[in-house]
N, C-alpha and C positions, 0 to 999 in steps of 0.2 A: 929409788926409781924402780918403779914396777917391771918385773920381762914380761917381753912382749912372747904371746903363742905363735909358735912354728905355725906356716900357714898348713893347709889339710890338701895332701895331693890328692889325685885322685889319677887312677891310671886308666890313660886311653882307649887302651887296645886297638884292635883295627877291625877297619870294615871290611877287609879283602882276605886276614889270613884265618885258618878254622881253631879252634880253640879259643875266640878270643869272642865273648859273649854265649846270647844263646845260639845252639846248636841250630842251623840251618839250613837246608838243602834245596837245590833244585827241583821246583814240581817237574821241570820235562825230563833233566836228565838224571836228577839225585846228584849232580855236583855240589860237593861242601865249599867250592871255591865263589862264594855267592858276596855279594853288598847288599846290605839290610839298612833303611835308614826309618826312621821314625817320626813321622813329619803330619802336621796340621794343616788339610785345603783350607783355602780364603772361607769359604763357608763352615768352617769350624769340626767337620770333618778329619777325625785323629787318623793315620792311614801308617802302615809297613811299606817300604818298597822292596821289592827283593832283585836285585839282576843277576843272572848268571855271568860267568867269568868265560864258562866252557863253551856254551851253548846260546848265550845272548838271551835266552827268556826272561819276561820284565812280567812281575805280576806286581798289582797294588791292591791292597786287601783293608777293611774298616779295623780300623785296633780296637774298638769300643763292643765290648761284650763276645758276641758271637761272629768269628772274624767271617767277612762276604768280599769274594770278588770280585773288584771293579773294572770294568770294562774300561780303552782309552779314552774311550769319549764321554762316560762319567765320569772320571778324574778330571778333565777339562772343563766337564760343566759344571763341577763343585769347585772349582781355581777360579773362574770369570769374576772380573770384578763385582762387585756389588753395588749397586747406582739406591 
């Protein structure tokens, strides 16, 4: 009987504590205590989200190439459905 391969972990880390990924910080206050997530709008749009923990600052930035700030109401009108 053949063995079977040990499955391949892969370790989480977190979204909340510093050391854990890339290095990232608050554009308003330089808080390292930030949430970074990595996420695709409905219109296929690759984007970062970043929130502060200290200060509440919510930036969302294009991950494709040369990263650009998007306003909240570009990220809404790249989310709407697509008819």
């Amino acid at each position: 009987m053949p063995r079977s391969t040990p499955p391949i972990t892969i370790p989480l880390g977190s979204l909340t504590q510093p050391g854990h990924g890339p290095l990232r910080t608050c554009e308003s206050c330089g808080s390292e205590r930030v949430t970074e997530l990595a996420m695709t709008l409905t219109d296929g749009t690759p984007v970062d989200f970043v929130s502060c923990h200290n200060c509440e600052h919510r930036t969302w930035r294009t991950a494709d190439g040369q990263p650009i700030v998007l306003s909240t109401d570009e990220v809404l009108d790249r989310t709407r459905k697509l008819r």
